[in-house]
N, CA, C and O atoms as a Maestro MAE file, in Angstrom:
{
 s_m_m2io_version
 :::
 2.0.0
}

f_m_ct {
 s_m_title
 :::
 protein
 m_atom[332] {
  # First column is atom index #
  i_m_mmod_type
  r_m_x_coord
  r_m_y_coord
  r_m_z_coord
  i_m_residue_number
  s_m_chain_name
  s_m_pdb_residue_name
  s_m_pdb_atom_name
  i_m_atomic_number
  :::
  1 25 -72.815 10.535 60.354 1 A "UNK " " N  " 7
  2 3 -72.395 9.845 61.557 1 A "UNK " " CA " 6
  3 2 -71.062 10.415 62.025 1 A "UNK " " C  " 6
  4 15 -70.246 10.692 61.146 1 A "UNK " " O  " 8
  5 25 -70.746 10.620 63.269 2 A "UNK " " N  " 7
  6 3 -69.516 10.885 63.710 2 A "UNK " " CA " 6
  7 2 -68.674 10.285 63.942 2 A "UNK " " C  " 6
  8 15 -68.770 9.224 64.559 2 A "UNK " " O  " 8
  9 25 -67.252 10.926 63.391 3 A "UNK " " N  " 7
  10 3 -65.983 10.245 63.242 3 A "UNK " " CA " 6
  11 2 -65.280 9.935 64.603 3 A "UNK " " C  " 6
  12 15 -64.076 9.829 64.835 3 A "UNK " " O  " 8
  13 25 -66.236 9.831 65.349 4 A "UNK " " N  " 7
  14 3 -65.570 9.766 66.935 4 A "UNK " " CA " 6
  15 2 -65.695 11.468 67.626 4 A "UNK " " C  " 6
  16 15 -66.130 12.455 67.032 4 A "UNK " " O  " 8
  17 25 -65.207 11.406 68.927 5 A "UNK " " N  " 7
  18 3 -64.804 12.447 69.484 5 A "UNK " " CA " 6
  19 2 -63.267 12.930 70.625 5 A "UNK " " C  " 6
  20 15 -62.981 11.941 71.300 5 A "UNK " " O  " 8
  21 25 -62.597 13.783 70.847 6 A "UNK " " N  " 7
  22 3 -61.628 13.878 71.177 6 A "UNK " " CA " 6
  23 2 -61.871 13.936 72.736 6 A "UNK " " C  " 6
  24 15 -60.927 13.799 73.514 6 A "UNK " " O  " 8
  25 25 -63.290 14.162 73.211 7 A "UNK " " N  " 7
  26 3 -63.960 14.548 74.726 7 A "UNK " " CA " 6
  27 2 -65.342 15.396 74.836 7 A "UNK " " C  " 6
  28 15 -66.282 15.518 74.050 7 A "UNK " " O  " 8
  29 25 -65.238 15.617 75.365 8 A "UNK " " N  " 7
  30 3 -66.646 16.848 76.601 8 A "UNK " " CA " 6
  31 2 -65.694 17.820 77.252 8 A "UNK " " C  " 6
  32 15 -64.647 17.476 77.801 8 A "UNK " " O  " 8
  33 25 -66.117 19.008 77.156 9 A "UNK " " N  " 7
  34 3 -65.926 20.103 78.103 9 A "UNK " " CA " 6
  35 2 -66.925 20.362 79.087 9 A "UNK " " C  " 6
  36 15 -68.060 20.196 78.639 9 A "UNK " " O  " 8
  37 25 -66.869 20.744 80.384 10 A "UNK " " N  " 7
  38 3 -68.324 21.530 80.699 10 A "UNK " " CA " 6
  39 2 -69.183 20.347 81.377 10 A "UNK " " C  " 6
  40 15 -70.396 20.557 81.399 10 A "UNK " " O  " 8
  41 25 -68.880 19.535 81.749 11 A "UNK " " N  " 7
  42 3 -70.281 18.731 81.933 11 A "UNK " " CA " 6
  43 2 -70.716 18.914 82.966 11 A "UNK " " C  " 6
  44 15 -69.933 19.106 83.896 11 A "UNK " " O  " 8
  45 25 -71.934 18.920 83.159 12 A "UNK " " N  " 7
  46 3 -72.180 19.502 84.520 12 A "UNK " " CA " 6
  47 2 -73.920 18.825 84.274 12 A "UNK " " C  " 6
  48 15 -74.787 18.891 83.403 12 A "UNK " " O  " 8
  49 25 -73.709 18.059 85.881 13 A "UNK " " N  " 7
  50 3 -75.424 17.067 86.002 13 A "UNK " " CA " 6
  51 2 -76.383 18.315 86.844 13 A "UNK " " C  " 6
  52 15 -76.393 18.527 88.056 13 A "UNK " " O  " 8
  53 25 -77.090 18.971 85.865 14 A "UNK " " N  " 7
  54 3 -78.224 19.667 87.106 14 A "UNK " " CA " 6
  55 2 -79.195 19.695 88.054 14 A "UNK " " C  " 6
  56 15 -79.580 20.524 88.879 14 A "UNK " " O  " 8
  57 25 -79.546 18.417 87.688 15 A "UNK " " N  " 7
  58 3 -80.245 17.930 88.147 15 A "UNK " " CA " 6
  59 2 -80.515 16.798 88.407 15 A "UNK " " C  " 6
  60 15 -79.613 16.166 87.858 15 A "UNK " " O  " 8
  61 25 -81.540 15.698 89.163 16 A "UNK " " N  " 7
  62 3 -81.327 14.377 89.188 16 A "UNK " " CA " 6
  63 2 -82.362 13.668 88.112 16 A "UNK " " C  " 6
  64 15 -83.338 14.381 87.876 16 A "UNK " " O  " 8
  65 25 -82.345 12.594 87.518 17 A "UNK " " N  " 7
  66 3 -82.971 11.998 86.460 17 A "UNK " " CA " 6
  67 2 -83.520 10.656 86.931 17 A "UNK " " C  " 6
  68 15 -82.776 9.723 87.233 17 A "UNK " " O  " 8
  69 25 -84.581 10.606 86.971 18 A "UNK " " N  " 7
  70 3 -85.241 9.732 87.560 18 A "UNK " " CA " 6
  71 2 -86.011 8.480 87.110 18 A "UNK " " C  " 6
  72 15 -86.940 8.846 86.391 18 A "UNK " " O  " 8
  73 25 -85.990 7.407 87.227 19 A "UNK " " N  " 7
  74 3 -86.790 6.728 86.499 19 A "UNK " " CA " 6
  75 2 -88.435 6.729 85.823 19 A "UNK " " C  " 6
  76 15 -89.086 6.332 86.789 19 A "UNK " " O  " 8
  77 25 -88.978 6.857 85.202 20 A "UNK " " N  " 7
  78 3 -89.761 7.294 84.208 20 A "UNK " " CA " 6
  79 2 -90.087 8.672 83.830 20 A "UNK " " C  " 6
  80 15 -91.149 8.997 83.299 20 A "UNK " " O  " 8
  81 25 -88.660 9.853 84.268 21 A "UNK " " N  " 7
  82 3 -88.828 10.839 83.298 21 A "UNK " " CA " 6
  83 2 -88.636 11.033 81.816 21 A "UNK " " C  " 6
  84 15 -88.128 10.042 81.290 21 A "UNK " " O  " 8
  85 25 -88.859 11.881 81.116 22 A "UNK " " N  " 7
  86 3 -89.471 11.790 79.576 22 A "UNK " " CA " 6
  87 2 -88.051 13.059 78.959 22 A "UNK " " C  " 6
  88 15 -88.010 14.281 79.094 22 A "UNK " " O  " 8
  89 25 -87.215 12.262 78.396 23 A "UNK " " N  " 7
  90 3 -85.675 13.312 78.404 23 A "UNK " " CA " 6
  91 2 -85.661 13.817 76.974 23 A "UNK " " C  " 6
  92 15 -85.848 12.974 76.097 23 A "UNK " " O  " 8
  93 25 -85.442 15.227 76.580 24 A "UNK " " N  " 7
  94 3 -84.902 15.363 75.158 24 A "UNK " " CA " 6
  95 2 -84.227 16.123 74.965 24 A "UNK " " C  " 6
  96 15 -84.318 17.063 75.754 24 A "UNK " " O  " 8
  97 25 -83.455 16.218 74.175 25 A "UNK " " N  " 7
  98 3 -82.247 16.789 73.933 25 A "UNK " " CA " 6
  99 2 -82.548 18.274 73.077 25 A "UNK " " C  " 6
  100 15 -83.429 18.318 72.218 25 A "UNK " " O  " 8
  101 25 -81.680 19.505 73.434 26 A "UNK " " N  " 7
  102 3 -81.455 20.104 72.505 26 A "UNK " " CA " 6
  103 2 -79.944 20.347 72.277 26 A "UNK " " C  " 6
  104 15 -79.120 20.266 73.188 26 A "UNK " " O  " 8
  105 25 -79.588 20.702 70.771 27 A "UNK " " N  " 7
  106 3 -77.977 20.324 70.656 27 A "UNK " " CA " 6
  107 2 -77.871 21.734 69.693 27 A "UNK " " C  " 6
  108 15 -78.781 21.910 68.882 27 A "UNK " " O  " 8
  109 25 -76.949 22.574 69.762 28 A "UNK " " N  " 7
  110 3 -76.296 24.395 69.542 28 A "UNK " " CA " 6
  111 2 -75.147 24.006 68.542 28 A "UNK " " C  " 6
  112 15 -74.075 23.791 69.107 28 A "UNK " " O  " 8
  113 25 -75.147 23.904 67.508 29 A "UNK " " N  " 7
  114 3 -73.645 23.963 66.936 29 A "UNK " " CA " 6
  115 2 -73.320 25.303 67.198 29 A "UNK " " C  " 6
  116 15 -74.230 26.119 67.052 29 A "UNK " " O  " 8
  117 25 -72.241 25.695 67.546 30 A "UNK " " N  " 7
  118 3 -71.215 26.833 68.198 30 A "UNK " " CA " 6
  119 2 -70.265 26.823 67.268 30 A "UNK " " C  " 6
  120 15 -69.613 27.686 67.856 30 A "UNK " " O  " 8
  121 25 -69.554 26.578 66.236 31 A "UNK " " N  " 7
  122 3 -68.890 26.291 65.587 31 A "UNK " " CA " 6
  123 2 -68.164 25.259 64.634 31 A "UNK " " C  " 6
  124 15 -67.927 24.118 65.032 31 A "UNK " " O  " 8
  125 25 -67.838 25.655 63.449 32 A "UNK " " N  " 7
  126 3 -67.108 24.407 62.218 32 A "UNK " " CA " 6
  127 2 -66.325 24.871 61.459 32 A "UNK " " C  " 6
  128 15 -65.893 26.001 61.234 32 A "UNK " " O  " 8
  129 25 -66.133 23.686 60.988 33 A "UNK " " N  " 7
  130 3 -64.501 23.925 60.379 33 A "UNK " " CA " 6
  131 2 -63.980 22.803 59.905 33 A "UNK " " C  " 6
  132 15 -63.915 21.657 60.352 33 A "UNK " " O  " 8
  133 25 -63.500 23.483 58.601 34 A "UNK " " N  " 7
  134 3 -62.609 21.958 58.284 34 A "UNK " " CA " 6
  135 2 -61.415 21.678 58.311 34 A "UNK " " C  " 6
  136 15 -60.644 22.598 58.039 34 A "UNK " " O  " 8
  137 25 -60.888 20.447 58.614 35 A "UNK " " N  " 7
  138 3 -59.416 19.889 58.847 35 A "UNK " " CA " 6
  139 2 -58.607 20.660 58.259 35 A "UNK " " C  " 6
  140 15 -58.946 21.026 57.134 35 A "UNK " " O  " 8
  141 25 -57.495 21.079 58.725 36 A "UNK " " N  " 7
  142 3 -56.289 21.232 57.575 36 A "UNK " " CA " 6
  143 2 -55.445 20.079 56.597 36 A "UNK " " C  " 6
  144 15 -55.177 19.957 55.401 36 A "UNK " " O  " 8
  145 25 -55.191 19.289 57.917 37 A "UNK " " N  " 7
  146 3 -54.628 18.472 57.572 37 A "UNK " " CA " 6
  147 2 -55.466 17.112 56.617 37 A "UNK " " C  " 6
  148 15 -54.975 16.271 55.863 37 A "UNK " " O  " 8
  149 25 -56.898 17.351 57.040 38 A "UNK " " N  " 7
  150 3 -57.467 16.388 56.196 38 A "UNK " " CA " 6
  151 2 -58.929 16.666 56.101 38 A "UNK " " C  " 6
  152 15 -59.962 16.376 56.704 38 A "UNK " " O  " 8
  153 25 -58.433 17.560 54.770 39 A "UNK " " N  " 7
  154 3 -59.682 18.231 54.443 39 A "UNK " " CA " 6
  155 2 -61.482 17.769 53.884 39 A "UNK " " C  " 6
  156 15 -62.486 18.462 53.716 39 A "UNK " " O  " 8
  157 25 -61.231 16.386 53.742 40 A "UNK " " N  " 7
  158 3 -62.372 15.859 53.851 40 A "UNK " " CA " 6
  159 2 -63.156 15.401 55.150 40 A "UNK " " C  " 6
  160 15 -64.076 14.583 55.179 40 A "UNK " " O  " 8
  161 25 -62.548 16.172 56.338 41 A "UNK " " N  " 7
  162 3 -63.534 15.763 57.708 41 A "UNK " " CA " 6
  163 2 -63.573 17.301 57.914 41 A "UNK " " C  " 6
  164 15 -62.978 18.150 57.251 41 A "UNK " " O  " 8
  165 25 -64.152 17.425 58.655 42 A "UNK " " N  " 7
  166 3 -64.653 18.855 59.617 42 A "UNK " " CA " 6
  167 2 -64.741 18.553 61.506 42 A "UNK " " C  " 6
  168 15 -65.083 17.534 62.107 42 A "UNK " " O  " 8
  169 25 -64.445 19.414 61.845 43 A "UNK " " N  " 7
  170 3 -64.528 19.413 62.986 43 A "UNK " " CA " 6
  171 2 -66.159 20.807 63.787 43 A "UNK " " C  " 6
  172 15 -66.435 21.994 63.612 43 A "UNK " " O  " 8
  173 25 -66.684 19.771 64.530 44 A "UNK " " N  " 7
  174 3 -67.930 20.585 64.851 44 A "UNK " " CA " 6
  175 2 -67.822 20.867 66.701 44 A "UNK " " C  " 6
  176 15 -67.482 19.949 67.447 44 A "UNK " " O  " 8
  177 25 -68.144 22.164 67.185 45 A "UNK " " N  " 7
  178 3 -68.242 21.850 68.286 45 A "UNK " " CA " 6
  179 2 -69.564 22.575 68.698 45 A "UNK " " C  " 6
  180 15 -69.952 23.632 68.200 45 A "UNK " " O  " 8
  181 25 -70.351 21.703 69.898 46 A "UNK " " N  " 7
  182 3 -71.460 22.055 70.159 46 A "UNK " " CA " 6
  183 2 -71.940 21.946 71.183 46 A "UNK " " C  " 6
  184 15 -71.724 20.883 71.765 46 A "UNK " " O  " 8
  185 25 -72.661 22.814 71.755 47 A "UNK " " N  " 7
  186 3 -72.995 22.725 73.076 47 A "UNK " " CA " 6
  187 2 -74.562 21.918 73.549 47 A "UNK " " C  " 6
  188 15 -75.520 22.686 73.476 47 A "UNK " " O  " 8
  189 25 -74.801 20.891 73.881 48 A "UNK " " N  " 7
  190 3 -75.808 20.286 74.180 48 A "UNK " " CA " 6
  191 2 -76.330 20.362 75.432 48 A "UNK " " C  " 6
  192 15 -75.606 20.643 76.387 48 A "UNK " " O  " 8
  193 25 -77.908 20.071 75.598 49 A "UNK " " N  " 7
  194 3 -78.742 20.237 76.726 49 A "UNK " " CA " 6
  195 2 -79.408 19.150 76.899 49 A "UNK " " C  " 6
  196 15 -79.463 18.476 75.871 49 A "UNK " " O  " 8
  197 25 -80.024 18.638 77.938 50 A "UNK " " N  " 7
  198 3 -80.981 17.521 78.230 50 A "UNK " " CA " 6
  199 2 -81.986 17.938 79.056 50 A "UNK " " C  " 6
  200 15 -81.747 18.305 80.207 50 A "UNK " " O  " 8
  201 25 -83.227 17.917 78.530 51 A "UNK " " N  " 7
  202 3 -84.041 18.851 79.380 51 A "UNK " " CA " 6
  203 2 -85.261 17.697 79.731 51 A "UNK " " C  " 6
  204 15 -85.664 16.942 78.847 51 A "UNK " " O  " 8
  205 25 -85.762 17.656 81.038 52 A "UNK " " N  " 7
  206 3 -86.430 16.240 81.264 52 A "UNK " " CA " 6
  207 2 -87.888 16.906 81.012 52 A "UNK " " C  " 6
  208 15 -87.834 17.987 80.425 52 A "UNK " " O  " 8
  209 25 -88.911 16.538 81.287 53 A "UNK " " N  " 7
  210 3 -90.195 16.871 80.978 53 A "UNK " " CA " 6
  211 2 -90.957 17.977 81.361 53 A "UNK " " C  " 6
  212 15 -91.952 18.351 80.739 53 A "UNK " " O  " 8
  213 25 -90.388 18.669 82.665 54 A "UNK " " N  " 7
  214 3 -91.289 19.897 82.908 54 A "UNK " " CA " 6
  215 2 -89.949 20.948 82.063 54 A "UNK " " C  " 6
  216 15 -90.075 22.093 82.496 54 A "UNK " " O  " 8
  217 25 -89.065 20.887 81.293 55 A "UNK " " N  " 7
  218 3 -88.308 21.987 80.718 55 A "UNK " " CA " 6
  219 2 -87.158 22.021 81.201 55 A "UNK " " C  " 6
  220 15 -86.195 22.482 80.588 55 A "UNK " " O  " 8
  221 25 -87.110 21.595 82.222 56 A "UNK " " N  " 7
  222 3 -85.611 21.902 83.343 56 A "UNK " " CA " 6
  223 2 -84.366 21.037 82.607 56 A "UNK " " C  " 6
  224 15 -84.420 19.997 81.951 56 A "UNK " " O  " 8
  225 25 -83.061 22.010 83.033 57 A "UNK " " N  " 7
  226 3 -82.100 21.427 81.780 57 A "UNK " " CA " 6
  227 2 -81.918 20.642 83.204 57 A "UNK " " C  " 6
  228 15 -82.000 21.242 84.276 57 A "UNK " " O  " 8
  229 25 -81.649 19.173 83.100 58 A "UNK " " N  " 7
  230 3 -80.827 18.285 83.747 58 A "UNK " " CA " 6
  231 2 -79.693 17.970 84.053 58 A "UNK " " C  " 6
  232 15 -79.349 17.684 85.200 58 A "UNK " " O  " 8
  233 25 -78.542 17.986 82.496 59 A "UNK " " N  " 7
  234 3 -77.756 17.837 82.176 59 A "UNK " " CA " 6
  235 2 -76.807 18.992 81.075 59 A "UNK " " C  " 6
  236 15 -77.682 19.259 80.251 59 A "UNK " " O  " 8
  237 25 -75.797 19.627 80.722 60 A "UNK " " N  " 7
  238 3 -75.514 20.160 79.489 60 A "UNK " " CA " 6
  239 2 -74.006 20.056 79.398 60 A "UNK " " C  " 6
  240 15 -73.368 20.023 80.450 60 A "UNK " " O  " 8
  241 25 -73.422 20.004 78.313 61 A "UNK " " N  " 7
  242 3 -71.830 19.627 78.291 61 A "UNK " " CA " 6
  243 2 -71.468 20.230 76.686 61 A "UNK " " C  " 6
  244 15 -72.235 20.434 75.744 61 A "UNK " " O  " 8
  245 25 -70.239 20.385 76.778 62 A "UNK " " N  " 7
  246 3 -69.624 21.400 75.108 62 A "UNK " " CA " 6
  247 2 -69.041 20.221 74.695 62 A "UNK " " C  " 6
  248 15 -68.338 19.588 75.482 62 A "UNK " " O  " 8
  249 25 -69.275 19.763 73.349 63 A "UNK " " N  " 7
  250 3 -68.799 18.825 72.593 63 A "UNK " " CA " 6
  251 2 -67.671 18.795 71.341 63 A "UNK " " C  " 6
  252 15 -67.300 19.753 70.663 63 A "UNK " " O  " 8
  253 25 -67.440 18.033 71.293 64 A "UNK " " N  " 7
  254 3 -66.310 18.320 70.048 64 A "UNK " " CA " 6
  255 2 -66.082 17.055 68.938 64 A "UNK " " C  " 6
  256 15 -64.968 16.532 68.912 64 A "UNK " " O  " 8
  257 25 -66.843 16.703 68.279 65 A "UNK " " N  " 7
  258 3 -66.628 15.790 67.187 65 A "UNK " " CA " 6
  259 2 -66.434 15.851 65.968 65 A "UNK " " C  " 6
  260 15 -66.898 16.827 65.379 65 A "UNK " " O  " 8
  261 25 -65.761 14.928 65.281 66 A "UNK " " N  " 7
  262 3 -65.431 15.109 64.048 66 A "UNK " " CA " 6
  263 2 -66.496 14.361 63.137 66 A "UNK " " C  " 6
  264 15 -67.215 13.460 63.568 66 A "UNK " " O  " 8
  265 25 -66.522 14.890 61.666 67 A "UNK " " N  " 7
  266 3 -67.697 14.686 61.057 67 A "UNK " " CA " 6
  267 2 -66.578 14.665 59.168 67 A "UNK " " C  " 6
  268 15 -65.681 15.401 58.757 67 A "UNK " " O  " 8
  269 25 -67.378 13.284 58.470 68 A "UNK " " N  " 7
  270 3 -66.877 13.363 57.166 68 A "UNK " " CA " 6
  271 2 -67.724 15.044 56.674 68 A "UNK " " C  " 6
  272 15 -68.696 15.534 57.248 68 A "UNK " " O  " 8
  273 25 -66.930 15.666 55.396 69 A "UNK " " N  " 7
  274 3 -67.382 16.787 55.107 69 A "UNK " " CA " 6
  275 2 -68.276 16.762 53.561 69 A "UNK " " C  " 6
  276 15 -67.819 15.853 52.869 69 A "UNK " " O  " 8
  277 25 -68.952 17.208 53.140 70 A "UNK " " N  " 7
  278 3 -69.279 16.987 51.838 70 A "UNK " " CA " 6
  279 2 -68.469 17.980 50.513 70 A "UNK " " C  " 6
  280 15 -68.640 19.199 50.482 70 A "UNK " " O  " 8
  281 25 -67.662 17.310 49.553 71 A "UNK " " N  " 7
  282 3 -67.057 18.073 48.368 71 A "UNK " " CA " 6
  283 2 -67.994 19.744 48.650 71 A "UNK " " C  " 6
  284 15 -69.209 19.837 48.822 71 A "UNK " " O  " 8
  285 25 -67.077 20.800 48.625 72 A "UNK " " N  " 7
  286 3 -67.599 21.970 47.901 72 A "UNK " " CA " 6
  287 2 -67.959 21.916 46.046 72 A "UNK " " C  " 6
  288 15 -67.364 21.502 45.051 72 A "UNK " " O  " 8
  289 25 -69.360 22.637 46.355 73 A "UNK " " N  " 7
  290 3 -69.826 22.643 44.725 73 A "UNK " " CA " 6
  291 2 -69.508 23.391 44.170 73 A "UNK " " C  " 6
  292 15 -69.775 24.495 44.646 73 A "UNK " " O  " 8
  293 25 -68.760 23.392 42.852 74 A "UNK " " N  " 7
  294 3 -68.428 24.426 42.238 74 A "UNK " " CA " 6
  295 2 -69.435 25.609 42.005 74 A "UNK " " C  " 6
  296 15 -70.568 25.476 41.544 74 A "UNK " " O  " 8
  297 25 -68.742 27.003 42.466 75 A "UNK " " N  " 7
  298 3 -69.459 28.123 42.256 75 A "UNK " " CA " 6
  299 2 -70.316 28.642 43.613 75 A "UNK " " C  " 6
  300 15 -71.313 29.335 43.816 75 A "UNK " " O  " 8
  301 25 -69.292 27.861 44.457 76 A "UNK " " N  " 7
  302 3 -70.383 28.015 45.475 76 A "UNK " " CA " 6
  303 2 -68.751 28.371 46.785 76 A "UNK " " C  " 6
  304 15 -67.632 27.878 46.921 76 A "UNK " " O  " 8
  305 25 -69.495 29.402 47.419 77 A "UNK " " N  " 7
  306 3 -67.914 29.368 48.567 77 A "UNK " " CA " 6
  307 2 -68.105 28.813 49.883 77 A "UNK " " C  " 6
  308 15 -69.054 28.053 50.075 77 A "UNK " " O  " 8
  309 25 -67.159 29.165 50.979 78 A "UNK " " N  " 7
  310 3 -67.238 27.706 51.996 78 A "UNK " " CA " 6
  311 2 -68.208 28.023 52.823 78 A "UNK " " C  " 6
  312 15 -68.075 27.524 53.940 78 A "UNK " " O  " 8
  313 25 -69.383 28.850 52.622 79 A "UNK " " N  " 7
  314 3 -70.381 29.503 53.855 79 A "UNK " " CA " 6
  315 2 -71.897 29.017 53.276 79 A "UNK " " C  " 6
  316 15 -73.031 29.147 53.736 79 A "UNK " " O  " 8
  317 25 -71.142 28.132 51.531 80 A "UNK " " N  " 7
  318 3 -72.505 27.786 51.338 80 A "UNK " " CA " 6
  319 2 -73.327 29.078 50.450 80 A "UNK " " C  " 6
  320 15 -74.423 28.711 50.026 80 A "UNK " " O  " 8
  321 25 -73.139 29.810 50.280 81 A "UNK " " N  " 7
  322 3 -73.276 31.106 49.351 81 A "UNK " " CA " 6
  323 2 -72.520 30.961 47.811 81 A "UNK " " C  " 6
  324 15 -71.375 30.825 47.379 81 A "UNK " " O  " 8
  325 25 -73.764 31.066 47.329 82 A "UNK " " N  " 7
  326 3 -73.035 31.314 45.561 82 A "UNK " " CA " 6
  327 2 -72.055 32.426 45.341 82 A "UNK " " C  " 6
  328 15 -72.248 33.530 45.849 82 A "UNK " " O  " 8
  329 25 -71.008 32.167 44.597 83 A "UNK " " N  " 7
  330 3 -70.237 32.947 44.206 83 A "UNK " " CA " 6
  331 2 -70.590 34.013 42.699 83 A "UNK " " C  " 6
  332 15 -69.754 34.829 42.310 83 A "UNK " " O  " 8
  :::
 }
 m_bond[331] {
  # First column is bond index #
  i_m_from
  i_m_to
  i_m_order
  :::
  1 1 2 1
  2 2 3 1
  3 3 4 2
  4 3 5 1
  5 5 6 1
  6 6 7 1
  7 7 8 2
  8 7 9 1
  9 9 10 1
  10 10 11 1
  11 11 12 2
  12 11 13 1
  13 13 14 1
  14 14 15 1
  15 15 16 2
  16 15 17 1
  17 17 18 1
  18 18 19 1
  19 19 20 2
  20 19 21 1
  21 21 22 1
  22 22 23 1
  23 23 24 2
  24 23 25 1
  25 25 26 1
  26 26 27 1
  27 27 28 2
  28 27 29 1
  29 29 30 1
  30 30 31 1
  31 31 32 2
  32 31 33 1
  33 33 34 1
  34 34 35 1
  35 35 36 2
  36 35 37 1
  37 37 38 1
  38 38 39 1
  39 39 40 2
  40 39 41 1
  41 41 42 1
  42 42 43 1
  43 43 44 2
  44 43 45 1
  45 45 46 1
  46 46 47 1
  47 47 48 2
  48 47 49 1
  49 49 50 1
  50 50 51 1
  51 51 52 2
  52 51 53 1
  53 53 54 1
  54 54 55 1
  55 55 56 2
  56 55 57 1
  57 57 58 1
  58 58 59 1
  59 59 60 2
  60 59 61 1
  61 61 62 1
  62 62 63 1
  63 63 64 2
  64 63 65 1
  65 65 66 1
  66 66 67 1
  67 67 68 2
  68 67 69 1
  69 69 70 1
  70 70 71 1
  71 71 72 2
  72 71 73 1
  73 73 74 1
  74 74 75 1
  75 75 76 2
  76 75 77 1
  77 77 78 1
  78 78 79 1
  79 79 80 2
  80 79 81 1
  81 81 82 1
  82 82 83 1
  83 83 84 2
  84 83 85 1
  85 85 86 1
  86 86 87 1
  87 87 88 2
  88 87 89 1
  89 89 90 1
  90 90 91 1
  91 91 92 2
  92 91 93 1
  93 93 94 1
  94 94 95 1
  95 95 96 2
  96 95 97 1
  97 97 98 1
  98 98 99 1
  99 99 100 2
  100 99 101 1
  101 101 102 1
  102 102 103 1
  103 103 104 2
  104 103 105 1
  105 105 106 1
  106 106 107 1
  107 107 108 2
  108 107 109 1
  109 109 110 1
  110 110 111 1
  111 111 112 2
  112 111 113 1
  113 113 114 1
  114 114 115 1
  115 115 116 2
  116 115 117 1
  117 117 118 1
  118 118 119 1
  119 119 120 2
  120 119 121 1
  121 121 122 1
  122 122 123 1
  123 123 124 2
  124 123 125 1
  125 125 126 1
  126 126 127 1
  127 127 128 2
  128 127 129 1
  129 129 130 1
  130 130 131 1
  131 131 132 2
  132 131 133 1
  133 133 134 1
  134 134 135 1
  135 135 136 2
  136 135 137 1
  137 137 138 1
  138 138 139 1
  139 139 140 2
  140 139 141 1
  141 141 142 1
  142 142 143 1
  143 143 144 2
  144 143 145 1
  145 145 146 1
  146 146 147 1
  147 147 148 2
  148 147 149 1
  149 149 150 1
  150 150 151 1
  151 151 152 2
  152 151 153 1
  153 153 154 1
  154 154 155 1
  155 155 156 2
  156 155 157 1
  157 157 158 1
  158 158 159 1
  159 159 160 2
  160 159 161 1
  161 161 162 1
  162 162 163 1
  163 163 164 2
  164 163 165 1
  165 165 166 1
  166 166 167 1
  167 167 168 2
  168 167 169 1
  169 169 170 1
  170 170 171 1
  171 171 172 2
  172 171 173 1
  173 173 174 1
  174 174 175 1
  175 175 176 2
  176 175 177 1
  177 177 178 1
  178 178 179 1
  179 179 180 2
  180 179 181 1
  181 181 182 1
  182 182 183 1
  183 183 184 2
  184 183 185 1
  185 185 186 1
  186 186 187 1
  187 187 188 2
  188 187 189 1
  189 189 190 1
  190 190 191 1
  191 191 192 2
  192 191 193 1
  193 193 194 1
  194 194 195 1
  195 195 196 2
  196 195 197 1
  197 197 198 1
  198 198 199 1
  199 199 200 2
  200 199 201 1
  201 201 202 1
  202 202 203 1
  203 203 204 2
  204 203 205 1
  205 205 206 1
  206 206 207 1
  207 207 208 2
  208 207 209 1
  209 209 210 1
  210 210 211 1
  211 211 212 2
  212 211 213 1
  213 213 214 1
  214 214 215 1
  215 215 216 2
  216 215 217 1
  217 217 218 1
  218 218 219 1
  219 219 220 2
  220 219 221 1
  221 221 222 1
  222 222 223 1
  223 223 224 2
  224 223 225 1
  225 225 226 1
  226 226 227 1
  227 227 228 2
  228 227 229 1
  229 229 230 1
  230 230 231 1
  231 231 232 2
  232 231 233 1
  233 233 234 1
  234 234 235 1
  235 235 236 2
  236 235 237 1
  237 237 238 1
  238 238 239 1
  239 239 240 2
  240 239 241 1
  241 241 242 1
  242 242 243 1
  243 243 244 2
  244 243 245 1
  245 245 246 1
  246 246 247 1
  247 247 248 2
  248 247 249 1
  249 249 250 1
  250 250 251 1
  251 251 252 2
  252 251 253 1
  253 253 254 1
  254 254 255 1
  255 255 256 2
  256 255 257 1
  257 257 258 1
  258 258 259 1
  259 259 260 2
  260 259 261 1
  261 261 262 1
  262 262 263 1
  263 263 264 2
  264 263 265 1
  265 265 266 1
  266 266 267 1
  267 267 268 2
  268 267 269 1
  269 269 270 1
  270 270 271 1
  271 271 272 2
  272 271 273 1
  273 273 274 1
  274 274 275 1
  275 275 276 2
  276 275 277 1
  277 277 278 1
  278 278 279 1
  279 279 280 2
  280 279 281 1
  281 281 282 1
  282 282 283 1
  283 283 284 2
  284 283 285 1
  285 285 286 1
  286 286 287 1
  287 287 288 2
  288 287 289 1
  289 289 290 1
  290 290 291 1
  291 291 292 2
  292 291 293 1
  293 293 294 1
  294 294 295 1
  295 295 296 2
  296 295 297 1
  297 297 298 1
  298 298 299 1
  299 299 300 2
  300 299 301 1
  301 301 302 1
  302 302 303 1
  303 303 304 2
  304 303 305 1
  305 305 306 1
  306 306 307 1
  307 307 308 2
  308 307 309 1
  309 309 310 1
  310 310 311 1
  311 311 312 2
  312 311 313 1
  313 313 314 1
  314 314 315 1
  315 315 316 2
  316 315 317 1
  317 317 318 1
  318 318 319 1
  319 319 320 2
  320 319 321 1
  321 321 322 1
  322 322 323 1
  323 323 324 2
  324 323 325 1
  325 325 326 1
  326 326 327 1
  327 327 328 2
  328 327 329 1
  329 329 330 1
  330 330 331 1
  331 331 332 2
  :::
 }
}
């Protein structure tokens, strides 16, 4: 679950959304990272889409939320690759 967010970049409505269109999302992580200052959260940013039923993006905006992080496992480095 997310630790909140600081904003949206980018938002931009493409289109109009209408009552009984059929909406779903696709969501890009673009980047992560963890806190310095408090290394048990991470910071994620990602660029999301809303695409209504014939494909057409509607909506898309760059995101930025923070996220608790999970302990690194020993033997293992920060990309997730065994050491």
């Amino acid at each position: 679950a997310s630790l909140g967010s600081p904003g949206v970049d980018e938002l931009r409505w493409n289109k109009p959304v209408r009552p009984g269109d059929e909406l779903a999302i696709r969501v890009t992580v673009q980047e992560t990272k963890r806190s310095r200052s408090k290394p048990d959260r991470g910071i994620v940013h990602s660029f999301i889409e809303v695409m209504n039923q014939n494909r057409e993006v509607v909506m898309s905006m760059k995101a930025v939320n923070f996220f608790f992080c999970r302990q690194k496992s020993p033997g293992k480095m920060e990309n997730g690759t065994k050491s």
